[in-house]
C-alpha positions as CSV (number, residue, x, y, z in Angstrom):
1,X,-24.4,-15.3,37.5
2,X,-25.9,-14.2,34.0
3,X,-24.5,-11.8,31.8
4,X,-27.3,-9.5,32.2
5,X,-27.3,-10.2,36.4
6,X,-23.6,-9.3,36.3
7,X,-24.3,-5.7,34.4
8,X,-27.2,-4.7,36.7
9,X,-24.9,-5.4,39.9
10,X,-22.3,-3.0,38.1
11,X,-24.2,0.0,37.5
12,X,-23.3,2.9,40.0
13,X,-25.4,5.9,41.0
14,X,-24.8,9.2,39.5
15,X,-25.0,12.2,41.0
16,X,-24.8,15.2,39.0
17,X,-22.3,17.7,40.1
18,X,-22.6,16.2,43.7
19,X,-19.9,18.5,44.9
20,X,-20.8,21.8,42.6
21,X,-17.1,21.5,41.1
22,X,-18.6,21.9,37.3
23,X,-20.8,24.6,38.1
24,X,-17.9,26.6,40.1
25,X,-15.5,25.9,36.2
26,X,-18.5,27.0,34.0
27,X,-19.2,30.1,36.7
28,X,-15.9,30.6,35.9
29,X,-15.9,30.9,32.1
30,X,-15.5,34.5,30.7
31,X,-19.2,34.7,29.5
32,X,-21.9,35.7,31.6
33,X,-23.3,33.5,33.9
34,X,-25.7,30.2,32.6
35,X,-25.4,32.2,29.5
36,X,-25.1,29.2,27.1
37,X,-28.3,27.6,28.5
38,X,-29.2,23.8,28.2
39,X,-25.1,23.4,26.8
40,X,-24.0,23.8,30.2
41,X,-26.2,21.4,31.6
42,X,-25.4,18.7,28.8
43,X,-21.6,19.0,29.4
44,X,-22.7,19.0,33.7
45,X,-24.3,15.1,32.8
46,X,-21.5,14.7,30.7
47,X,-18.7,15.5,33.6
48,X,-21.3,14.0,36.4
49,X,-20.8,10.3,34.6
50,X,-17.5,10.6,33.7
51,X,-16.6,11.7,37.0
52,X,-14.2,14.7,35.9
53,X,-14.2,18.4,34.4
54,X,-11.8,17.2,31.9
55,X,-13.4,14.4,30.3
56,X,-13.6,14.7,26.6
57,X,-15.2,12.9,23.7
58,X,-13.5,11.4,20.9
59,X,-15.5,8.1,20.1
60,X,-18.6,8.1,19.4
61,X,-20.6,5.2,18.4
62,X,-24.2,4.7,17.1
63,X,-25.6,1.6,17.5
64,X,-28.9,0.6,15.4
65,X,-30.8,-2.3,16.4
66,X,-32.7,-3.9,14.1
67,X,-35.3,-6.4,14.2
68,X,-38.9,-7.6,12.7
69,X,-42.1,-8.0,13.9
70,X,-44.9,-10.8,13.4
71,X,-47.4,-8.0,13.8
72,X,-46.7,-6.3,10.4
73,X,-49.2,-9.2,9.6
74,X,-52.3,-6.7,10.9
75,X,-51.2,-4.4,8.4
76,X,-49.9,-1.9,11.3
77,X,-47.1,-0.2,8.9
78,X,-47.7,1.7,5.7
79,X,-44.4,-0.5,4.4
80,X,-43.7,-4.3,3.9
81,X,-41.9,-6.3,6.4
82,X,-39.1,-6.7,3.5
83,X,-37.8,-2.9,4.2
84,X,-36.6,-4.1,7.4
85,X,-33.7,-6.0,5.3
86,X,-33.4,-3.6,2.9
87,X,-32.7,-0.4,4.8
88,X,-30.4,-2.8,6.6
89,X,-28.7,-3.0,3.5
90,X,-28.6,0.8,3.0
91,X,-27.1,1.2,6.0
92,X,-24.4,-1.0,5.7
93,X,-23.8,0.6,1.7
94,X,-23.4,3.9,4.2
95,X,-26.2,5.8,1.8
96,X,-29.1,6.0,4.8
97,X,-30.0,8.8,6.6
98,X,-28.2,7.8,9.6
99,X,-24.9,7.0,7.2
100,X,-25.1,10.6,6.6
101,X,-25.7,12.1,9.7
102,X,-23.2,10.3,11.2
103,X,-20.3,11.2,9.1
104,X,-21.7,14.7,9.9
105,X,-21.0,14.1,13.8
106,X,-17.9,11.4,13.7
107,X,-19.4,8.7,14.7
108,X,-19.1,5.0,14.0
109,X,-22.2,3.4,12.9
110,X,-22.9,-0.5,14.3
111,X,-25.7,-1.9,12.9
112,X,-26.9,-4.9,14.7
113,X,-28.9,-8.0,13.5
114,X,-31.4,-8.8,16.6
115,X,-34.1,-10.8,14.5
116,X,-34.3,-9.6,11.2
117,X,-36.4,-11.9,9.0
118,X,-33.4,-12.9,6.9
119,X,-30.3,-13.8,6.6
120,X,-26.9,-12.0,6.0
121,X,-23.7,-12.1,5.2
122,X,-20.9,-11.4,7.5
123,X,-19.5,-7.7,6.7
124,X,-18.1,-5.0,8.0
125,X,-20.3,-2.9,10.5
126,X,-22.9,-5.3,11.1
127,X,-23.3,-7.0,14.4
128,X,-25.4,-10.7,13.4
129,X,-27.1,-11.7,17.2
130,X,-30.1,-12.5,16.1
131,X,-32.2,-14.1,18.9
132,X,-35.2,-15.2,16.3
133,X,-36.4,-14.8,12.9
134,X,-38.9,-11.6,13.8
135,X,-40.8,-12.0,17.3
136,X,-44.4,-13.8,16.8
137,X,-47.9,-11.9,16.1
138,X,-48.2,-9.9,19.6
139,X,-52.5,-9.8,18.3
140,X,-52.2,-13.5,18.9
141,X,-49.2,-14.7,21.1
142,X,-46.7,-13.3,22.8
143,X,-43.7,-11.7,20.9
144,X,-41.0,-13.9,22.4
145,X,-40.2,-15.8,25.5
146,X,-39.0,-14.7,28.5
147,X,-35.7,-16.5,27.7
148,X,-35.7,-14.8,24.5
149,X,-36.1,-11.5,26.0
150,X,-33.3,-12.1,28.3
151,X,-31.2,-13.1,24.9
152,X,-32.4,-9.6,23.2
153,X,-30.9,-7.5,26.4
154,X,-27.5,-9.4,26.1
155,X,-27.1,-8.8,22.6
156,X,-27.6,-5.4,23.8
157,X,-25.0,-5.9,26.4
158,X,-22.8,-8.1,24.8
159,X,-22.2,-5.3,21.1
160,X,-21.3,-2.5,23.6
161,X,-18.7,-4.7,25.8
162,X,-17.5,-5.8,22.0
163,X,-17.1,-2.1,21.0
164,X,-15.1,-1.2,24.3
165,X,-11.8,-2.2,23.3
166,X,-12.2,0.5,20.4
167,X,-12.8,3.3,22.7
168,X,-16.0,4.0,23.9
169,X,-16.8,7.8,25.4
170,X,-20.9,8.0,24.3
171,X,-23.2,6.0,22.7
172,X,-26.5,6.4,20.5
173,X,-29.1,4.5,20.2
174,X,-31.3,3.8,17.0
175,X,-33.6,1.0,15.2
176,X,-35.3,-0.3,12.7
177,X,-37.8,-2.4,12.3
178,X,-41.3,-2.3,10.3
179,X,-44.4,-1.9,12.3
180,X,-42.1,-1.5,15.8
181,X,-43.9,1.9,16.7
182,X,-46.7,-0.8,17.5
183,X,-44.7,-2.7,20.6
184,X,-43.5,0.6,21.6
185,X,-46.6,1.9,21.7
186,X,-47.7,-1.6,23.8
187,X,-44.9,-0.7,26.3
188,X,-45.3,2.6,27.0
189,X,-49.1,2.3,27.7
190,X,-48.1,-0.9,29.7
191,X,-45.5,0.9,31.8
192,X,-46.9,4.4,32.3
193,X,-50.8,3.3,32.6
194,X,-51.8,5.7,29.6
195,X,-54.6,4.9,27.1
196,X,-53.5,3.0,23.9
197,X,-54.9,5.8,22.0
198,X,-52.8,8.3,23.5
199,X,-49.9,7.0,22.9
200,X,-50.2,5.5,19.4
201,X,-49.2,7.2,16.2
202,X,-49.0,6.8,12.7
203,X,-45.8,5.5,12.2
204,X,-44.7,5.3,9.1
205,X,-47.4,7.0,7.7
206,X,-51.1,5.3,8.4
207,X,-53.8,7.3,7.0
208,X,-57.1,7.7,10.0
209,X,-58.4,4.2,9.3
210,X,-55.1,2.9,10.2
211,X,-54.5,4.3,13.0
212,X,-57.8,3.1,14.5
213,X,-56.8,-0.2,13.2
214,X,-53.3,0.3,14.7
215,X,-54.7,1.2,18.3
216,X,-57.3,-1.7,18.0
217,X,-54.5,-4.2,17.5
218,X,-52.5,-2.8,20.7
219,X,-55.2,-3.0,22.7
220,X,-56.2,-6.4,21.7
221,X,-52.1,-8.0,22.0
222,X,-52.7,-6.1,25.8
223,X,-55.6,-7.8,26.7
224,X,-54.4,-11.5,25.2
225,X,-50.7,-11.5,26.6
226,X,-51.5,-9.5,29.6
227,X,-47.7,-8.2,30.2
228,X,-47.1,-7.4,34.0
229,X,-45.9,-3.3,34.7
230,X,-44.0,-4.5,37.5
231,X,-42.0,-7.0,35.6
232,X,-40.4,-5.1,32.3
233,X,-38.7,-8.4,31.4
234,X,-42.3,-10.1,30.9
235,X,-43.5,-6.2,29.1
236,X,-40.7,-7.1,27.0
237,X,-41.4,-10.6,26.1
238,X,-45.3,-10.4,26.0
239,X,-45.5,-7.3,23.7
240,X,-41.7,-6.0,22.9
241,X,-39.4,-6.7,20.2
242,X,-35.9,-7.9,19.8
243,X,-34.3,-4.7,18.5
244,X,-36.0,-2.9,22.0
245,X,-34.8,-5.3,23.8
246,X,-30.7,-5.1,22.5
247,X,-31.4,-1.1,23.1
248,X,-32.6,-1.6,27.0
249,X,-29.6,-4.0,27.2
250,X,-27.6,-1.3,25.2
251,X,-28.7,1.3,28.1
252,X,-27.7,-1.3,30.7
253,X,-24.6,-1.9,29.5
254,X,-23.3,1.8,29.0
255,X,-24.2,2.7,32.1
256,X,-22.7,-0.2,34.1
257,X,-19.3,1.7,32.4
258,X,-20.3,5.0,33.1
259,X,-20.9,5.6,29.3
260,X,-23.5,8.1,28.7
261,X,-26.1,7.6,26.2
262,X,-28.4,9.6,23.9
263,X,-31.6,8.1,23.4
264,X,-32.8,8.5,20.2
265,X,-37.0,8.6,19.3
266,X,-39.7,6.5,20.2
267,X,-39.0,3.1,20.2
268,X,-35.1,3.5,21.8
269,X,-37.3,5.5,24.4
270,X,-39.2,2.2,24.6
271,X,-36.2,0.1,25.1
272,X,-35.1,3.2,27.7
273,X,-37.8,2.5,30.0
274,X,-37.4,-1.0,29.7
275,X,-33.9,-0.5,31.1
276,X,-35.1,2.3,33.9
277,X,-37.6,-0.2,34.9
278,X,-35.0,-3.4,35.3
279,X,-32.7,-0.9,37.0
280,X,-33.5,2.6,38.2
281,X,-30.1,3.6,38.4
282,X,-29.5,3.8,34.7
283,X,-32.2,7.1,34.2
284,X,-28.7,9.3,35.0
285,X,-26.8,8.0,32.3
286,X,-29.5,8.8,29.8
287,X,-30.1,12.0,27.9
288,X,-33.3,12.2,25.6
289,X,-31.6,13.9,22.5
290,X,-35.0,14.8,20.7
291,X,-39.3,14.4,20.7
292,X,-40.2,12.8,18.0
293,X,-43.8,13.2,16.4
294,X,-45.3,10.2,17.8
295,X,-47.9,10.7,19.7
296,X,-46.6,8.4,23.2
297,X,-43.0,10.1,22.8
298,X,-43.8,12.8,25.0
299,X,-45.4,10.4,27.4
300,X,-42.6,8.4,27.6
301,X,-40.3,10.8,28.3
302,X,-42.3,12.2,31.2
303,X,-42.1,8.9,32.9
304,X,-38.7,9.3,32.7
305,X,-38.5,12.8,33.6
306,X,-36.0,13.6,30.3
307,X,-36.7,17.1,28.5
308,X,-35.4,16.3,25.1
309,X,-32.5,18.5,23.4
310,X,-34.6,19.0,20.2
311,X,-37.5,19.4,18.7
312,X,-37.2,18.8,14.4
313,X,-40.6,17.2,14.4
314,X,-38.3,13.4,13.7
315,X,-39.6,10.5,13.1
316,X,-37.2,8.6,11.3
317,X,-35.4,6.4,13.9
318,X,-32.3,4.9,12.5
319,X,-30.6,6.7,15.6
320,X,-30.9,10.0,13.2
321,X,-31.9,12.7,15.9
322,X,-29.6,11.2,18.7
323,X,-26.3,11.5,16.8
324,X,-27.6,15.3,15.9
325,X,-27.7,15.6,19.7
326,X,-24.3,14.2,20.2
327,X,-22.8,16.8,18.6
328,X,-25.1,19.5,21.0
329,X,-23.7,17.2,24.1
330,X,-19.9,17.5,22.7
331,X,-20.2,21.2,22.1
332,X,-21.0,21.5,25.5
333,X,-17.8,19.0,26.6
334,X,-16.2,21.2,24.7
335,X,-17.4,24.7,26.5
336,X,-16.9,22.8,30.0
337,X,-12.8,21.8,28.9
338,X,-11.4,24.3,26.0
339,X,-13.4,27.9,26.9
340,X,-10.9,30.4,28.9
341,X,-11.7,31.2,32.7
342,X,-11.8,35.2,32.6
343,X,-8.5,35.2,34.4
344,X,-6.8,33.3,31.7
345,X,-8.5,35.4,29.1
346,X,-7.7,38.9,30.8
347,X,-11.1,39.9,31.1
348,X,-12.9,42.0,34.2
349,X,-15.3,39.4,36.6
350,X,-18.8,40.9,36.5
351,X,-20.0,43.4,39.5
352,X,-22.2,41.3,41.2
């Protein structure tokens, strides 16, 4: 059996609060009742998963995927495919955006090499799995095989199994790539059946000509590699990218051990369905930390049924808005497991 057969056959159903036990502790928490809104309900996933009112979160780990694409060739991004290895770089010198937002929350950041166009050198904090030197031109060929895209979900797999032994409680998910808002955008009109126009953005910053160009492209590498909806594996490999790929496999992997995990903007949305698609079951361990400004985001998360956390008008990737909405799930954890009950405080029940 395959690495990536063995995960699927692991991954549980969740039921959230199945037997009303974390509603019944937050009804009792001296406040008034649901008074702390959407908190609640992040630290009633949070419990649900980890399968106890007690569960707490002390490790915390982002992982950003990163990998190129052959269609930066179409002139898709307003950057050069060279940034890719660059803001690697930055991350691993810890001066990024996500270095800094990270220290802000606590958590680790993994950055992971999935098919940068480049080589590194082996340091601290960076994860080299790369399955190819950037996927092909999806306006002419398919972005990878469909071994290749099995390779991209392991690596996925195999950096959170690798992180276990550290302590694991939630995960983040983040990326970077130049010109990947132009697979996502392929997947998310593959799997939810929208126009290409409605779910296409600018990216990085494409002025009106671009975009047109931009939604030309997609619609073109649709209509030459012809992914199947019902088979995400073949999305994946006809019009996907490696870095989308390790996140779906990331997703896989965190819920076949009952990790939960904040999905971060666009693209990791991409690599969400992906994962929902391969195996339905993983939806419950997901929560949508925050709606970017791309255009299919909002799309993308309907298919998923996920009402983000935030809404900061993000479109950074990196895993940038899903550690800021770790720290909204652990403040919740942290209502659900340290808040007094209103006996223990001393203080009167309500009338009614």
């Amino acid at each position: 059996m395959s690495l990536l057969d063995q995960i699927i056959e692991n991954i549980e159903e969740v039921s959230i609060d199945s037997n009303g036990g974390i509603r019944d502790r937050l009804n009792k928490l001296a406040i008034p009742s649901g008074s702390l809104g959407r908190l609640e309900e992040f630290a009633t996933i949070y419990a649900s998963i980890k399968g106890s009112t007690d569960a707490t979160i002390r490790h915390k780990v982002v992982f950003t995927m990163a990998g190129d694409h052959g269609v930066c060739d179409e002139g898709v991004s307003a950057f050069p495919q060279k940034v890719t290895r660059q803001m690697v770089e930055n991350f691993l010198d810890g001066g990024a955006t996500i270095s800094v937002f990270a220290r802000h929350v606590g958590a680790k950041v993994v950055v992971v090499d999935c098919g940068v166009k480049a080589e590194f050198e082996p340091v601290e904090g960076l994860k080299i799995k790369k399955v190819g030197y950037g996927t092909g031109n999806i306006a002419c060929v398919p972005a990878m095989s469909r071994e290749q895209a099995i390779k991209s979900l392991e690596v996925g797999i195999e950096v959170l199994n690798d992180e276990l032994c550290n302590g694991l409680d939630i995960v983040a998910t983040g990326d970077m790539g130049i010109a990947n808002t132009t697979p996502s955008s392929a997947i998310v009109a593959c799997l939810t059946g929208q126009d290409v126009s409605k779910v296409t953005g600018r990216g990085t910053g494409l002025n009106d000509n671009g975009i047109e160009k931009k939604i030309s492209i997609i619609k073109k590498a649709l209509d030459i590699n012809k992914p199947d909806p019902l088979d995400p594996i073949d999305v994946l490999a006809k019009v996907g990218g490696f870095e989308i790929g390790g996140i779906a496999g990331l997703c896989l992997a965190a819920a076949s051990h009952r990790i939960p995990v904040l999905i971060d903007g666009f693209i990791s949305t991409a690599g969400a369905l992906i994962a929902c698609e391969i195996e339905p079951k993983v939806n419950n361990y997901l929560i949508s930390a925050h709606i970017s400004a791309e255009n299919g985001h909002c799309i993308a998360l309907e298919k998923l049924g996920k009402k983000a956390i935030l809404d900061l008008d993000l479109r950074l990737g990196e895993g940038t808005g899903a550690v800021l909405g770790m720290g909204l799930v652990e403040v919740g954890v942290k209502i659900l497991t340290q808040m007094s009950t209103f006996s223990e405080a001393g203080v009167s029940t309500p009338n009614h």
